[in-house]
C-alpha positions in Angstrom: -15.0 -7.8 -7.8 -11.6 -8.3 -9.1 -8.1 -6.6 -8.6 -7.6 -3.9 -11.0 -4.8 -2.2 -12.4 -5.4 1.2 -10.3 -6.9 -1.1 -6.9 -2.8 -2.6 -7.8 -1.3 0.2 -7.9 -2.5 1.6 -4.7 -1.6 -1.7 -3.0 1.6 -1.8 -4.2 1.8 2.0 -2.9 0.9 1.0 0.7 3.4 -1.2 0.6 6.0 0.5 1.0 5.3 2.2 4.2 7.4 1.3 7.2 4.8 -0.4 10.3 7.9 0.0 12.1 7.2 3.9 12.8 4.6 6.1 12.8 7.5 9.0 12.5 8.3 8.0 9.1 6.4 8.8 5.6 6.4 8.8 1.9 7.3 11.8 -0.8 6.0 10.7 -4.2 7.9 12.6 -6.4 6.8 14.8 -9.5 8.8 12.9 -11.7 7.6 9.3 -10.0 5.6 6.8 -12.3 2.2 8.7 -13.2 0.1 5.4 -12.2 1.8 5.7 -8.7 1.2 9.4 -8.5 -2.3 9.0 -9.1 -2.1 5.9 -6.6 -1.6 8.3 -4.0 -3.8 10.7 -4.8 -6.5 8.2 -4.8 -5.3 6.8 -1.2 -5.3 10.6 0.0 -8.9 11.0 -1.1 -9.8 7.4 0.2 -8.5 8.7 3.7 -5.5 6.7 3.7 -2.4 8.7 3.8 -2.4 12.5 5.2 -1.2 14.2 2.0 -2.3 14.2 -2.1 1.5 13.7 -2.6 1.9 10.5 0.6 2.8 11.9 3.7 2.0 9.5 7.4 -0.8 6.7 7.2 -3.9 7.2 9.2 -5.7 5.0 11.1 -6.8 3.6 8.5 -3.8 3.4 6.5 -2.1 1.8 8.9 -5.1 -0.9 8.9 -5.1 -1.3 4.8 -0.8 -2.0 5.4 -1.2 -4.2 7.9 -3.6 -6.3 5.6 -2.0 -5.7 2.5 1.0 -6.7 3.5 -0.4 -9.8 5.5 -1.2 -10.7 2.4 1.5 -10.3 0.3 3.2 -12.5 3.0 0.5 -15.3 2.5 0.5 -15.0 -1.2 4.6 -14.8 -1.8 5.2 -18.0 1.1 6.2 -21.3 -0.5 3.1 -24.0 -0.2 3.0 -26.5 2.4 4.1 -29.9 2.0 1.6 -31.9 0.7 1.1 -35.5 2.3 -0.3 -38.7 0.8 
């Protein structure tokens, strides 16, 4: 299984939650990018974020973040020295 465009678009979605607070959500606009509007609605039906349109992250939401953005980290971090 690869990454595709809409599996993409969804993590690029999650990303831009805050970890820092559970008080503080997402409003995707009706004018937002369609793929990222359909993003959403995918995560809502997924059981990701509370509403169709973003919302608060559930549990598990909260989990797919914490990952995604671990990776992002891992993936956007310069290489280590190689020796030899």
């Amino acid at each position: 299984m690869s990454f595709t465009p809409d599996l993409v678009a969804e993590l690029n979605t999650l990303i831009h939650f805050d970890l820092g607070s559970t008080q503080q959500g997402i409003k995707i606009h009706s004018n937002a990018d369609p793929a990222i509007i359909a993003a959403t609605r995918r995560l809502h039906a997924k059981g990701l974020v509370t509403l169709v349109d973003g919302g608060y992250l559930t549990s598990l939401g909260r989990d797919a973040v914490e990952h995604a953005q671990a990776a992002l980290t891992i993936l956007t971090s310069l290489p280590p020295p190689t020796t030899g």
